[in-house]
N, C-alpha and C positions, 0 to 999 in steps of 0.2 A: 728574910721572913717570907712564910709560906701563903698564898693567898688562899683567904678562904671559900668555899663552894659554896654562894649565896644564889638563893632561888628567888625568881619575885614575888610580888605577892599576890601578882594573876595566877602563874602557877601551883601555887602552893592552896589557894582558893578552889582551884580546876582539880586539883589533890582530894581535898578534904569532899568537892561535891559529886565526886566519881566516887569514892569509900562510903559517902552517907547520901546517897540520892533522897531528894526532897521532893515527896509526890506532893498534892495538893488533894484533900480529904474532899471528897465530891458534895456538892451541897444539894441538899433536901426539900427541894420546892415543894409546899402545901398549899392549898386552893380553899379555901370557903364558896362554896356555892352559894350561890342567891338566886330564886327564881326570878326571870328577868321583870317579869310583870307586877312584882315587891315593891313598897315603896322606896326601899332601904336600896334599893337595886336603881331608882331613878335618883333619890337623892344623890347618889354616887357618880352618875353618870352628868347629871347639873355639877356635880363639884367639878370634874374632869374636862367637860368643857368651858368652865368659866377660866379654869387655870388655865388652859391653853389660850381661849381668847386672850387672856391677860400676856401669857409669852409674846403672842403678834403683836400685840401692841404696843409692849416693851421692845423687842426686836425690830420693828418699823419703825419707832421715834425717832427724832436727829439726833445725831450723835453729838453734836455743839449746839449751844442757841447761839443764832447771829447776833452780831452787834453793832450798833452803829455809832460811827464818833463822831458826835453835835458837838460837843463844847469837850471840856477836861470831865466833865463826868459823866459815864459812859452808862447810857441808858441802854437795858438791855429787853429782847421781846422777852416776853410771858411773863412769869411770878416776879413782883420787885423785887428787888436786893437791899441789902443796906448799905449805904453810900461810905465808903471808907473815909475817915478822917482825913487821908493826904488829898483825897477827890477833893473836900470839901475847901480844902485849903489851896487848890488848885483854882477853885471859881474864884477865889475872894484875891487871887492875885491876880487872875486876870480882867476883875473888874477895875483892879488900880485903884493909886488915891495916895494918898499921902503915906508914910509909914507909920503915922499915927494910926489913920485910921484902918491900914491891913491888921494892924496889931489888936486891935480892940475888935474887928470882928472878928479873926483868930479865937482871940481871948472867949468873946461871946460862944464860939463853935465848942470850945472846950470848958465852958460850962455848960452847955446843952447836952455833952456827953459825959459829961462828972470828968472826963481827960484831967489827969495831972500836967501837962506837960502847959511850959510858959511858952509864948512865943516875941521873939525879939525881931528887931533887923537883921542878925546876925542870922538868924534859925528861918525866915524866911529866906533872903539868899540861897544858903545854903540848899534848902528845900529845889528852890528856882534851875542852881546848876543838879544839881543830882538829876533830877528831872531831865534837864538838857542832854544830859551826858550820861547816864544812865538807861533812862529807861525812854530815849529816845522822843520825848513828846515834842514835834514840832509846833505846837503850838506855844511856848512860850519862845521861839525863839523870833517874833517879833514885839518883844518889850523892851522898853528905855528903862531903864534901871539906874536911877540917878539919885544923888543924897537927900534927896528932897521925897521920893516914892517911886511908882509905879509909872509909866503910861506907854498906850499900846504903838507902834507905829505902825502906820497906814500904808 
């Protein structure tokens, strides 16, 4: 069987834009004069600096806001934020106490946020290792974690 004579498809592209060369249609700049001493001529010039101040400003800002880690909920400089539901759940483990009572201010948390979700012993644990082993927080990794609750060691 005879092989057939396959071009690629750079050259076959190099082909077709050597036979049909593609100029580029020259564009038609037009100018509106305004006499400069017009109002219409300073309103323009106010809009034109203000934009610009505005790019410095933009372009000068920090690129991240710092943040500092006080506790499991991480307060941030300038505009609040909204404290995420796991933050929340992070202070009230590290306050400790019994499991009764993680469970019920849990609970309390996720009625202050209409939250569906139930929390048990099992869903705090849980929460505890992920944290650990996840998302790296050394701050829980001095809690006693015993059948009885929470408590921190020293």
């Amino acid at each position: 069987m005879a092989k057939k004579n396959r071009k690629s498809i750079q050259a076959v592209r190099a082909e077709i834009e050597a036979a049909h060369p593609i100029t580029p249609e020259p564009k038609v700049i037009t100018k509106n004069v305004l006499p400069q001493n017009s109002a219409e001529a300073e309103m323009i010039l106010t809009k034109a600096r203000n934009l610009q101040q505005f790019k410095n400003n933009v372009h000068n800002a920090p690129k991240s806001i710092p943040t500092t880690h006080t506790s499991a909920v991480q307060k941030t400089i300038g505009a609040p934020k909204k404290i995420s539901m796991a933050a929340e759940i992070d202070t009230v483990i590290l306050a400790g106490g019994t499991w009764e009572e993680l469970i019920q201010k849990a609970d309390e948390i996720t009625a202050r946020r209409n939250n569906a979700t139930k929390y048990t012993k099992g869903v705090l644990k849980a929460h505890i290792k992920y944290r650990i082993n996840h998302d790296n927080v050394k701050i829980f990794k001095n809690l006693q974690i015993s059948d009885t609750g929470i408590t921190a060691i020293e």
